[in-house]
One Martini backbone bead per residue (centre of mass of N, CA, C, O) as a GRO file, in nm:
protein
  259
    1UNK     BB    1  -2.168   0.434  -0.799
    2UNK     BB    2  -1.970   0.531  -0.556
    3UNK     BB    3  -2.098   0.272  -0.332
    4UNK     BB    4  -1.989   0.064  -0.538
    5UNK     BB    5  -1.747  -0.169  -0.566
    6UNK     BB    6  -1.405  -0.301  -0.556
    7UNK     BB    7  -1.270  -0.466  -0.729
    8UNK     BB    8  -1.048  -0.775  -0.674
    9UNK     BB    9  -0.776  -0.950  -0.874
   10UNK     BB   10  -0.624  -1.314  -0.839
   11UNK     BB   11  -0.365  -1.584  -0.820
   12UNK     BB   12  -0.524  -1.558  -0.513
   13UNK     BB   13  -0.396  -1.434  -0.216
   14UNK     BB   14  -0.178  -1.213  -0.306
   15UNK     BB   15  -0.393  -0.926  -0.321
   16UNK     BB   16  -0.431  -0.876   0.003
   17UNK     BB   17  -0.150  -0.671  -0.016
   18UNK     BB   18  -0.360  -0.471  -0.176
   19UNK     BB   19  -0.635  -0.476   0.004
   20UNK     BB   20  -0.489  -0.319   0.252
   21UNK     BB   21  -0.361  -0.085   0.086
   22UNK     BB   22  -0.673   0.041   0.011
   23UNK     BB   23  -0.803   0.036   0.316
   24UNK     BB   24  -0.578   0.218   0.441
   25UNK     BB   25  -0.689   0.492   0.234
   26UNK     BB   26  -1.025   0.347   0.197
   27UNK     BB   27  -1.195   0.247   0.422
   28UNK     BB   28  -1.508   0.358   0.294
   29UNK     BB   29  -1.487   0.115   0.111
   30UNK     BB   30  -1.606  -0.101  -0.134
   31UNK     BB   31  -1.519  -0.479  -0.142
   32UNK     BB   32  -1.431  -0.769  -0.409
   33UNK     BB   33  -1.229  -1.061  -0.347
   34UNK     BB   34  -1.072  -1.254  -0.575
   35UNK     BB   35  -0.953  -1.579  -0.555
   36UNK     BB   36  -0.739  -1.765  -0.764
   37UNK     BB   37  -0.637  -2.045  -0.683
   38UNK     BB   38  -0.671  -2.310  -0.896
   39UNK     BB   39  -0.462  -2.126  -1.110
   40UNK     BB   40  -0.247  -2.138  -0.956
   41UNK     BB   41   0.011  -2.001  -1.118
   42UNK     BB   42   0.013  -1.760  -1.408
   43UNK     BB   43   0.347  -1.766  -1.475
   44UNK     BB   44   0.347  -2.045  -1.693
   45UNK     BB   45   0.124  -1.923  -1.861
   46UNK     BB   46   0.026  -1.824  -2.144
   47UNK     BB   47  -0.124  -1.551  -2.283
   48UNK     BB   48  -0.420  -1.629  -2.320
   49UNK     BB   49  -0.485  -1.804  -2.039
   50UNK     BB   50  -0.445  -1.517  -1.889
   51UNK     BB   51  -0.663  -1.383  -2.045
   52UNK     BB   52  -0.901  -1.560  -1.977
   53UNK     BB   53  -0.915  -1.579  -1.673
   54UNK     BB   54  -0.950  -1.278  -1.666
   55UNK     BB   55  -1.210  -1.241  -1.773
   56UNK     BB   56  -1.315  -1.428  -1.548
   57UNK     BB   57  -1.306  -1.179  -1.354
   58UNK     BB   58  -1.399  -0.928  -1.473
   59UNK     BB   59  -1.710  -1.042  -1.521
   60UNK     BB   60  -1.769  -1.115  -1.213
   61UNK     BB   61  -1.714  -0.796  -1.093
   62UNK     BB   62  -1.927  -0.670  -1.251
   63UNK     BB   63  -2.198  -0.870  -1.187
   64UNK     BB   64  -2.109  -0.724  -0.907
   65UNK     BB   65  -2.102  -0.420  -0.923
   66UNK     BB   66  -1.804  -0.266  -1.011
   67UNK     BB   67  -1.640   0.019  -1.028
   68UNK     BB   68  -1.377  -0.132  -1.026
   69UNK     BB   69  -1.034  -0.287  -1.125
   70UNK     BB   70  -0.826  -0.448  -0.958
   71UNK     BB   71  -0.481  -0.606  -1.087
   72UNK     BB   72  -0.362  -0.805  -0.821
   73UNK     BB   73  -0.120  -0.906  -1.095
   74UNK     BB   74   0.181  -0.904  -1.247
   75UNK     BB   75   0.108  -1.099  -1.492
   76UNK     BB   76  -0.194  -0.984  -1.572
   77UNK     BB   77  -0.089  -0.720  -1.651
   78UNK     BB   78   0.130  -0.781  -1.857
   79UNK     BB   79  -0.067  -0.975  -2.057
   80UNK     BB   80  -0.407  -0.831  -1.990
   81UNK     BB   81  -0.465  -0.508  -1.964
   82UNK     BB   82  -0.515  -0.422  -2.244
   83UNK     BB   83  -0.735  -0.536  -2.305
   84UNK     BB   84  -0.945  -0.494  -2.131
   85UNK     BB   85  -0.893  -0.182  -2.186
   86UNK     BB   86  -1.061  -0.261  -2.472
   87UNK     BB   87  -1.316  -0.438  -2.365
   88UNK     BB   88  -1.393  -0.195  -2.154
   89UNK     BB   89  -1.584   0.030  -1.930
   90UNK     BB   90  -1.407  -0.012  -1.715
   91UNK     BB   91  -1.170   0.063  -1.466
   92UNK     BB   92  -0.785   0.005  -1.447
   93UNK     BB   93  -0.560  -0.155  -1.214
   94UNK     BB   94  -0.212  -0.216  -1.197
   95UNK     BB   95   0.077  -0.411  -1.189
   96UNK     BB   96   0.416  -0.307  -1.109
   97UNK     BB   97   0.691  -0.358  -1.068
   98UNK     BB   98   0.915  -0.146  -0.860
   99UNK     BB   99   1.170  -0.021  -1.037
  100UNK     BB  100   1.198   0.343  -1.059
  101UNK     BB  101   1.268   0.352  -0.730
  102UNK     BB  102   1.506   0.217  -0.743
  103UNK     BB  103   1.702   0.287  -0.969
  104UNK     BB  104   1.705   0.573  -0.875
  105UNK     BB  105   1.795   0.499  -0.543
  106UNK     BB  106   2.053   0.391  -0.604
  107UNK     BB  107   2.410   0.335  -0.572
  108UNK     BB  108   2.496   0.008  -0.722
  109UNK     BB  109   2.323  -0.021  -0.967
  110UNK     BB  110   2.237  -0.282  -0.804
  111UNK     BB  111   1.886  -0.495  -0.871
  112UNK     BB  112   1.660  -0.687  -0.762
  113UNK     BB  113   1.382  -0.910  -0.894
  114UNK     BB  114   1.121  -1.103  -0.777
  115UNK     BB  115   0.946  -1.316  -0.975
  116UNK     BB  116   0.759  -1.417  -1.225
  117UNK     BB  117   0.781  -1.558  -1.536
  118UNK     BB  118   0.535  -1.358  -1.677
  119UNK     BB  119   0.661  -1.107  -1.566
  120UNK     BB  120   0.978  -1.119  -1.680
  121UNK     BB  121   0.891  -1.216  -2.018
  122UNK     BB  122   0.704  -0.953  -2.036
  123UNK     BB  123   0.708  -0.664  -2.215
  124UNK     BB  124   0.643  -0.434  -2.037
  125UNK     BB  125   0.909  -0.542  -1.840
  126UNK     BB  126   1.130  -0.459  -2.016
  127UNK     BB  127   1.042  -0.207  -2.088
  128UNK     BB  128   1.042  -0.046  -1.783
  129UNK     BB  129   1.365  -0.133  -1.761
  130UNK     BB  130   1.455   0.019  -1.974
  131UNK     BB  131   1.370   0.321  -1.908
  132UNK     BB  132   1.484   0.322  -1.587
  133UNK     BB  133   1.758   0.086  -1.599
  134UNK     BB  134   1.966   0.080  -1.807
  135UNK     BB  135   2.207   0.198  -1.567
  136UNK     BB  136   2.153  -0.116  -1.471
  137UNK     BB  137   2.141  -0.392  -1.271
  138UNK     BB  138   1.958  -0.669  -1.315
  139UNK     BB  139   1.852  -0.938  -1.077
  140UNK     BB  140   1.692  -1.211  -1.207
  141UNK     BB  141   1.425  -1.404  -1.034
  142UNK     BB  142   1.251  -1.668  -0.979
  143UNK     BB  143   0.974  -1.795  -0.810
  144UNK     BB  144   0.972  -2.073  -0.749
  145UNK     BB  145   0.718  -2.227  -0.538
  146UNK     BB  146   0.581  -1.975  -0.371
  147UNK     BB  147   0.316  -1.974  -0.419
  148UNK     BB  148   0.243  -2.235  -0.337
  149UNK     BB  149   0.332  -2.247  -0.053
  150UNK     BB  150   0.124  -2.025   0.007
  151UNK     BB  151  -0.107  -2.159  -0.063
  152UNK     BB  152  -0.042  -2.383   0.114
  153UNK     BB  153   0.016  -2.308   0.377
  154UNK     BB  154   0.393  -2.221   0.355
  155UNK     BB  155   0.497  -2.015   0.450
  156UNK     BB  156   0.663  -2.065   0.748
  157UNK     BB  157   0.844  -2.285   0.605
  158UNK     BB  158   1.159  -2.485   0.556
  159UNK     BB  159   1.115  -2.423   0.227
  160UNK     BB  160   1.115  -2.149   0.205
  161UNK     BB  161   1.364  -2.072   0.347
  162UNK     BB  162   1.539  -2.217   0.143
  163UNK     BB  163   1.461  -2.080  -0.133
  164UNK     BB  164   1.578  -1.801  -0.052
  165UNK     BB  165   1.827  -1.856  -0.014
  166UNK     BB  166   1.871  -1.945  -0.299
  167UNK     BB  167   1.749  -1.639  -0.408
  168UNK     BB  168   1.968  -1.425  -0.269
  169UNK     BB  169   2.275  -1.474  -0.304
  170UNK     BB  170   2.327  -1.364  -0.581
  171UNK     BB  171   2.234  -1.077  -0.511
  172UNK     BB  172   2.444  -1.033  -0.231
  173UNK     BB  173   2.682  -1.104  -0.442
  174UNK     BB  174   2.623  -0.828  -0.618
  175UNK     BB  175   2.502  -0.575  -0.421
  176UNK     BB  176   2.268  -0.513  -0.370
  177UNK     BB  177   2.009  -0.273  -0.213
  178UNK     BB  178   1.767  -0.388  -0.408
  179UNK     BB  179   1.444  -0.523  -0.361
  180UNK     BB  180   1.212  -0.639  -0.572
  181UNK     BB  181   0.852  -0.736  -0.543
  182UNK     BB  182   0.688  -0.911  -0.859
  183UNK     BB  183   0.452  -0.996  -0.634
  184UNK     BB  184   0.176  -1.009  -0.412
  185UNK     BB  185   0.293  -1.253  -0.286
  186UNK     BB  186   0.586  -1.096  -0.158
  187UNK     BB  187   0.519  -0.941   0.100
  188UNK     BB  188   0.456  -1.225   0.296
  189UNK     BB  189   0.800  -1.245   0.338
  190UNK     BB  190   0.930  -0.981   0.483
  191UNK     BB  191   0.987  -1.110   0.775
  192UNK     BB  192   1.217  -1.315   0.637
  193UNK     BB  193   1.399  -1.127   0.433
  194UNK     BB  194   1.503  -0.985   0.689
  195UNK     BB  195   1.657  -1.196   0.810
  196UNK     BB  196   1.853  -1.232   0.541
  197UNK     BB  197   1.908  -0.963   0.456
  198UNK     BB  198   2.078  -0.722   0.465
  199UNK     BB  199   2.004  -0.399   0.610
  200UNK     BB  200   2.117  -0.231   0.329
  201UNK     BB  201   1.879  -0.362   0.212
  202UNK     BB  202   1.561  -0.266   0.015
  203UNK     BB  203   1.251  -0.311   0.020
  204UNK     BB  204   1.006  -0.345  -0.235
  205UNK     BB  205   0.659  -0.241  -0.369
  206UNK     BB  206   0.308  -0.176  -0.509
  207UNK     BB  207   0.116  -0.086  -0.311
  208UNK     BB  208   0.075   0.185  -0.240
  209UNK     BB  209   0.082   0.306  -0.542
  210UNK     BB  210  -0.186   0.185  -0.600
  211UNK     BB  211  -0.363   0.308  -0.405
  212UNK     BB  212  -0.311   0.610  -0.494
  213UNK     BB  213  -0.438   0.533  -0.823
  214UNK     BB  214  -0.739   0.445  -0.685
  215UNK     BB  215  -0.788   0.734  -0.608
  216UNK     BB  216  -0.746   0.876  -0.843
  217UNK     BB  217  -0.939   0.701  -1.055
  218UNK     BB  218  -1.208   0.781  -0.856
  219UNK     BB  219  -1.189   1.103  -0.872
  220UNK     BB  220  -1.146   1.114  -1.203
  221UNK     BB  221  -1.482   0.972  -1.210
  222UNK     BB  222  -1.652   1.053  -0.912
  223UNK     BB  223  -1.617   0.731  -0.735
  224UNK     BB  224  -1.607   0.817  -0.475
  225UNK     BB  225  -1.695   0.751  -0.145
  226UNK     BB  226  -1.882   0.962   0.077
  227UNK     BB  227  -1.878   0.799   0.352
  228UNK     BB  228  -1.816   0.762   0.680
  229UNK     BB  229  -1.813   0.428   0.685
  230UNK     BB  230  -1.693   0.112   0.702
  231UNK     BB  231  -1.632  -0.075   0.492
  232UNK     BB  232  -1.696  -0.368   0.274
  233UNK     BB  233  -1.543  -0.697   0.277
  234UNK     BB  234  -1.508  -0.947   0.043
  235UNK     BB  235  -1.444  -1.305   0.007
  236UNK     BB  236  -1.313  -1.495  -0.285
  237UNK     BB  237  -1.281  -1.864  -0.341
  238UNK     BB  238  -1.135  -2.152  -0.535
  239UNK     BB  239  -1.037  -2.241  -0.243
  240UNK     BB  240  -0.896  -2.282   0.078
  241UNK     BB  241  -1.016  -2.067   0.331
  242UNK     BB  242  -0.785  -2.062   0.492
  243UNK     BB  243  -0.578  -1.922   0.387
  244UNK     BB  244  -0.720  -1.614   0.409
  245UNK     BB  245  -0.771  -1.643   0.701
  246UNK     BB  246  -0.430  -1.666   0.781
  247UNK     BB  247  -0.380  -1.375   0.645
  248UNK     BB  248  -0.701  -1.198   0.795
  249UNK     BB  249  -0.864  -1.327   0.978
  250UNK     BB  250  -1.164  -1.406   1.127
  251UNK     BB  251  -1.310  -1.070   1.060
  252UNK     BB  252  -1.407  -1.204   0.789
  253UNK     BB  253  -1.547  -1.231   0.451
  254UNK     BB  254  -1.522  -1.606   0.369
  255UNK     BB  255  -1.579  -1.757   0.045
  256UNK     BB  256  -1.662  -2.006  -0.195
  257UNK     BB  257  -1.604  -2.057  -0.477
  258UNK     BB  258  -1.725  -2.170  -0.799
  259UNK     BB  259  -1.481  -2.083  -1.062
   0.00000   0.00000   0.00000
């Protein structure tokens, strides 16, 4: 099974800055990612119809023989991946904002946090805050609207740029000196949010420590493959593949899925 691939899917693109974090770390590895973008974002949807969707996404990349499965969707993890690792006996990792190395190295005790309403209202997101931040002020935003625009290819529109500046004024105006970002969709900001931000505020996200995770959880399994050639990546989407073409380049395999 090592030479298998890991499925990755999301409610979108915005996993495969989970993917590139995954590739960069295990080069050797064959991947296959779905992007779910017919029904992006998963943030406003009730936590069943997150878990039917994640259902049928780790369906299809067992189906297709992947030997684990990274929940590339701070929505889906925070939702869903309880029932899944209850209900499959594939190994999975998920993904969750990266509040405790944030909270851990403010200095000014207060963090902001920019995420999608799904993940922000689920309980693991309030237990993971109360455990490690409990003595920090932590400035809630959801990102209305981000995945959206990011989906519609208007990553650099000047929709985003207003939106960005209308979601940081009141972290930077509270002291922030940490920005957590927390959704997957969130990486492919951080150009414009350096544009936008006091140099003073650091950015954080989940990608590295994610990647770290996979190696973790496929060594821990005998799952790592053992080849020393440049592993191959399939990327399927149920919405306009030039979405994922243009975050990342003609140089990859990327087709429609109906699904």
């Amino acid at each position: 099974m090592s030479t298998q691939p890991i499925g990755i899917f999301d409610s979108g693109v915005g996993g495969t800055s989970i993917w590139k974090e995954i590739q960069a770390l295990l080069p050797q590895e064959n991947m296959i990612y779905l992007a779910d973008s017919k029904h992006a974002p998963y943030g406003p949807k009730g936590k069943q119809a997150i878990i039917d969707l994640s259902i049928k996404n780790t369906d299809y990349l067992i189906n297709q023989g992947c030997k684990l499965i990274v929940v590339a969707c701070n929505t889906a993890t925070t939702n869903a991946i309880e029932f899944l690792r209850q209900n499959y006996k594939t190994p999975f990792i998920g993904i969750e904002p990266a509040i405790k190395p944030a909270a851990l190295n403010s200095k000014t005790h207060t963090i902001g946090i920019l995420a999608t309403k799904g993940t922000l209202s689920s309980e693991l997101f309030h237990k993971t805050a109360h455990l490690f931040a409990s003595d920090s002020k932590i400035m809630e935003q959801e990102g209305h609207s981000i995945v959206e625009l990011i989906e519609a290819g208007k990553l650099h529109s000047e929709a985003m740029k207003a939106l960005l500046e209308e979601y940081l004024r009141p972290m930077i105006d509270a002291d922030i000196d940490y920005l957590v970002l927390g959704c997957t969709h969130y990486p492919y900001l951080i150009p414009i949010l350096l544009k936008l931000l006091p140099k003073s505020i650091k950015i954080i996200d989940s990608g590295e420590a994610v990647a770290r995770q996979t190696k973790a959880v496929l060594t821990q399994h005998n799952l790592l493959n053992p080849s020393s050639k440049k592993g191959k990546s399939t990327f399927y989407t149920n919405a306009n593949p030039e979405v994922i073409t243009a975050l990342l380049g003609t140089s990859h395999d990327i087709a429609y899925l109906d699904f």
